[in-house]
Each structure stands twice: as structure tokens, then as C-alpha cells.
LUMLUMPA-636642 format. One record per atom (N, C-alpha, C): atom name; x negated, z, y. Coordinates in Angstrom, 3 decimals, padded with zeros to 6 digits. Atoms other than C-alpha are relative to their C-alpha. Example, Ala and Ser with C-alpha at 12.3 -4.5 7.8 and 13.67 -1.06 7.14 Angstrom:
<sites>
<site site="N" east="-000.890" up="000.000" north="-001.190"/>
<site site="CA" east="-012.300" up="007.800" north="-004.500"/>
<site site="C" east="-000.900" up="000.000" north="001.200"/>
<site site="N" east="000.820" up="-000.060" north="-001.190"/>
<site site="CA" east="-013.670" up="007.140" north="-001.060"/>
<site site="C" east="000.770" up="000.730" north="001.090"/>
</sites>
This chain:
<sites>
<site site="N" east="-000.667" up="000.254" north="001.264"/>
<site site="CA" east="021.451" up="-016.550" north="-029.474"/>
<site site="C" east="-000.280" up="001.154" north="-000.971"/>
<site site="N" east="-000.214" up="-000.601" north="000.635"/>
<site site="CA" east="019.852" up="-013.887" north="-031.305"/>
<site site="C" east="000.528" up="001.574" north="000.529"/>
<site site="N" east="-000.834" up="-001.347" north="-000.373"/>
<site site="CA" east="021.397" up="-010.811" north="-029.639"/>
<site site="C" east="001.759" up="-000.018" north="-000.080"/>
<site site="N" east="-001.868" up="000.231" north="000.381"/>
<site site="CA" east="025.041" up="-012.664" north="-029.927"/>
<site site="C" east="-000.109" up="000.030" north="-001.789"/>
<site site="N" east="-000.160" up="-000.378" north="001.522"/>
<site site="CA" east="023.912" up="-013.083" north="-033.829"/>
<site site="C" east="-000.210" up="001.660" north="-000.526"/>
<site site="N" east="-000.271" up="-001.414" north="000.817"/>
<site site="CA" east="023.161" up="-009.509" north="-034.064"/>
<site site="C" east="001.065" up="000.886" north="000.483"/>
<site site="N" east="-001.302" up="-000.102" north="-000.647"/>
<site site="CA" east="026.329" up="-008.772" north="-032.276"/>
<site site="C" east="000.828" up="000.072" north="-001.099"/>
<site site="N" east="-001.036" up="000.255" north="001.071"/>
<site site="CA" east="028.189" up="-010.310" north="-034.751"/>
<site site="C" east="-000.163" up="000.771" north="-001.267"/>
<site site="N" east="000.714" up="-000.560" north="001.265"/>
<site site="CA" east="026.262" up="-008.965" north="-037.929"/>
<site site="C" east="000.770" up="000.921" north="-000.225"/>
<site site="N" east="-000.178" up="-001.602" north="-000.165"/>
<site site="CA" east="026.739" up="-005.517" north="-036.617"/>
<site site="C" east="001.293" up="000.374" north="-000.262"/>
<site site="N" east="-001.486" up="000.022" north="000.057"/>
<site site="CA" east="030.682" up="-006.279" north="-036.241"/>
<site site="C" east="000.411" up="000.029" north="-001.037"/>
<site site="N" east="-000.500" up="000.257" north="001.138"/>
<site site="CA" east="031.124" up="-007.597" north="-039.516"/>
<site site="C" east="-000.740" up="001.441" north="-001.078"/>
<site site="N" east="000.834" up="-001.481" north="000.743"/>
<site site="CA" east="028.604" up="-004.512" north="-041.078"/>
<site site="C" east="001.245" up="001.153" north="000.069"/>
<site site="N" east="-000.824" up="-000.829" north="-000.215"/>
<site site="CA" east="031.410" up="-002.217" north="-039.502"/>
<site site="C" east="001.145" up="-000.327" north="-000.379"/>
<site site="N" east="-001.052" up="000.629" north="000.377"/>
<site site="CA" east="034.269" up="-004.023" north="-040.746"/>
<site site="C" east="001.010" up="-000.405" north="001.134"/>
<site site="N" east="-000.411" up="000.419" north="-001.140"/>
<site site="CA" east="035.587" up="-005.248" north="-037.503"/>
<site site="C" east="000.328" up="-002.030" north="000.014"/>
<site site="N" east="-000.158" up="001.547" north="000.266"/>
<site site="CA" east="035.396" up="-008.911" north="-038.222"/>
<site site="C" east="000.973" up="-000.105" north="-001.451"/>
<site site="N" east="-000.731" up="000.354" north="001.230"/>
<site site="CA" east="038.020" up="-010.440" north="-040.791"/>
<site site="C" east="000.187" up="-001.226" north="-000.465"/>
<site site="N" east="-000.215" up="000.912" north="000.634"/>
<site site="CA" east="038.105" up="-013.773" north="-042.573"/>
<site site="C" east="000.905" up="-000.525" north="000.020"/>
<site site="N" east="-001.604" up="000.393" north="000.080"/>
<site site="CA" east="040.949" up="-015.704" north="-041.910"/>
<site site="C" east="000.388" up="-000.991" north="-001.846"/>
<site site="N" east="000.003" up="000.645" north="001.828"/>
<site site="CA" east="042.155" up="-016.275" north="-045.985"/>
<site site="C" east="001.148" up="-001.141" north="000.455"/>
<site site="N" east="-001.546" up="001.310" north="-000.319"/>
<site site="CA" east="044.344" up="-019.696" north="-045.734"/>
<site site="C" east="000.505" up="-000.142" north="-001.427"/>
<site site="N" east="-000.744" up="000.503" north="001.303"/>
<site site="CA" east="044.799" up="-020.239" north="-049.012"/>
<site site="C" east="-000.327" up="000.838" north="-001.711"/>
<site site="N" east="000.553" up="-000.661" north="001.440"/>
<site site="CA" east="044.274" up="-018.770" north="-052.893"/>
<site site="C" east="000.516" up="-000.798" north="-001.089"/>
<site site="N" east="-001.225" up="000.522" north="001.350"/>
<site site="CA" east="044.563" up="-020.376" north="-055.971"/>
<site site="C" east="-000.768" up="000.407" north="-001.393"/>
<site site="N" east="000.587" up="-000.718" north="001.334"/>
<site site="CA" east="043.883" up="-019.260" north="-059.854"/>
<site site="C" east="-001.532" up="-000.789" north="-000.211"/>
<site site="N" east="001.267" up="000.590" north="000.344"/>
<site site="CA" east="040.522" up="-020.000" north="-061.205"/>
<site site="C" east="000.696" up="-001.318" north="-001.137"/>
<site site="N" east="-000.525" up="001.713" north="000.807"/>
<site site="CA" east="042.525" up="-022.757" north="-063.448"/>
<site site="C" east="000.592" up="-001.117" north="000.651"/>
<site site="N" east="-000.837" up="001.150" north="-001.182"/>
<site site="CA" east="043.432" up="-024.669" north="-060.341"/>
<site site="C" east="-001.093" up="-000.297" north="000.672"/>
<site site="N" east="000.678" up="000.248" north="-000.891"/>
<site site="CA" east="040.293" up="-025.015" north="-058.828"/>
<site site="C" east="-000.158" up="-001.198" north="000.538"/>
<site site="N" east="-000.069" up="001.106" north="-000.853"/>
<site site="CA" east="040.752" up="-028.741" north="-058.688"/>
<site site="C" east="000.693" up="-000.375" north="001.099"/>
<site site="N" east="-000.795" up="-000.009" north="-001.149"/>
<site site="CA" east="043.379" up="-028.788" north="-056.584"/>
<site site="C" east="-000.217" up="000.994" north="000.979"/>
<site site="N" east="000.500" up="-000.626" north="-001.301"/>
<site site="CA" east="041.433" up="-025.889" north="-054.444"/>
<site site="C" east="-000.971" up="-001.125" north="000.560"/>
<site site="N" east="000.808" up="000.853" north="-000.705"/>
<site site="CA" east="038.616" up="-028.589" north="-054.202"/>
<site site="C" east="000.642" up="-001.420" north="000.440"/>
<site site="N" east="-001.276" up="001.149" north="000.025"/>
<site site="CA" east="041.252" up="-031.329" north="-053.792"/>
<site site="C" east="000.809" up="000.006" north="001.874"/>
<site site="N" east="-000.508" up="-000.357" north="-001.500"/>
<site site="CA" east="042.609" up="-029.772" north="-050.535"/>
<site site="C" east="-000.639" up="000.194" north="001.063"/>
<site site="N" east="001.012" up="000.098" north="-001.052"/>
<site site="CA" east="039.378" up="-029.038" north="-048.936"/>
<site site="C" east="-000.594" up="-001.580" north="000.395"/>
<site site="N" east="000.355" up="001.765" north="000.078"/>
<site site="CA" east="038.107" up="-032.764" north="-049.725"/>
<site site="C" east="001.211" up="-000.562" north="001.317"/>
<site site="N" east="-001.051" up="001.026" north="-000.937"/>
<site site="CA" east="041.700" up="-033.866" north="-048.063"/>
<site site="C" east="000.100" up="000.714" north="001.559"/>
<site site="N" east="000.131" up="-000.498" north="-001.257"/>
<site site="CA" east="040.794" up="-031.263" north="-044.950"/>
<site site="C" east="001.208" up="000.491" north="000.221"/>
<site site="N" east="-001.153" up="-000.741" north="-000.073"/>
<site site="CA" east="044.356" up="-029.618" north="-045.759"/>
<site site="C" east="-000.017" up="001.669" north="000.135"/>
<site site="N" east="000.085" up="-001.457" north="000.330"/>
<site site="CA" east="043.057" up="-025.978" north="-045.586"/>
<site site="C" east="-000.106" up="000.147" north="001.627"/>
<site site="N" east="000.692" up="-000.574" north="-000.927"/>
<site site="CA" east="042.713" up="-023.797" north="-042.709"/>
<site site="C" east="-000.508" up="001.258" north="-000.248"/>
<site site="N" east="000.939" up="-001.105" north="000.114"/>
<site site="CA" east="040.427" up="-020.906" north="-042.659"/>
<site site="C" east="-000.525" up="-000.181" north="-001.675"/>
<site site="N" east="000.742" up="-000.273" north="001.456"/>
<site site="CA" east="038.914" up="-019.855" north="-046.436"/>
<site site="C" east="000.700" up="-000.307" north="-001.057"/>
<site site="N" east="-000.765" up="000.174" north="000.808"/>
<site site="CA" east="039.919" up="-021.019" north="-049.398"/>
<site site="C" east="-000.596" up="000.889" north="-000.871"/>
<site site="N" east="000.514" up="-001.241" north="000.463"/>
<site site="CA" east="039.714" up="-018.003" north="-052.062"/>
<site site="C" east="000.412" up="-000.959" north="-001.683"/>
<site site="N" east="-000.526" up="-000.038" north="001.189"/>
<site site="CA" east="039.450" up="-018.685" north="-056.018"/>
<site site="C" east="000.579" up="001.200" north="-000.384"/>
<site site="N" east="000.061" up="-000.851" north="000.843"/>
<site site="CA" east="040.790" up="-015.886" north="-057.924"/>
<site site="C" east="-000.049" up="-000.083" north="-001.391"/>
<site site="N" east="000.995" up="000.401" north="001.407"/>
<site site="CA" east="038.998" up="-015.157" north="-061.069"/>
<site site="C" east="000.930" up="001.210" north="-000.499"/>
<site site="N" east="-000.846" up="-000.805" north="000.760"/>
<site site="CA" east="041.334" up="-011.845" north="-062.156"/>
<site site="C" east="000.912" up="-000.696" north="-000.888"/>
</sites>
């Protein structure tokens, strides 16, 4: 386990690994970001944006 975790590390260190983003919503919506995770409607990351 730890030679597959430093496997991975190393991947993501190099930028080789990517985050699958499912969803984004404004920082004035965050209820309905936590609203959708609660209802298990997301797939991959849900992203606030704060810009």
C-alpha cells in the first residue's frame, strides 16, 4: 500500500493526475452546493467559486 501511495503522490506532484470537477457553483449558492451533495446528486468534486 505504501509504494502504490507514493505512486500516486508522485503522479499528482507531476501533474499527471486530474480531479474530475462535476459541478461549480458561486460562493452565494453554497446551499444548494451542500444541498446536492447531501441528496448524492454530484459526481466527482464539487467546486465553490469565491471570484
Amino acid at each position: 500500500m505504501r509504494a502504490y501511495t507514493d505512486q500516486v503522490l508522485a503522479g499528482a506532484a507531476a501533474g499527471q493526475l486530474r480531479p474530475l470537477i462535476g459541478q461549480r457553483f458561486p460562493l452565494e449558492r453554497a446551499a444548494d452546493a451542500h444541498a446536492a451533495i447531501e441528496a448524492r446528486a454530484t459526481v466527482g468534486k464539487t467546486l465553490l467559486d469565491v471570484t
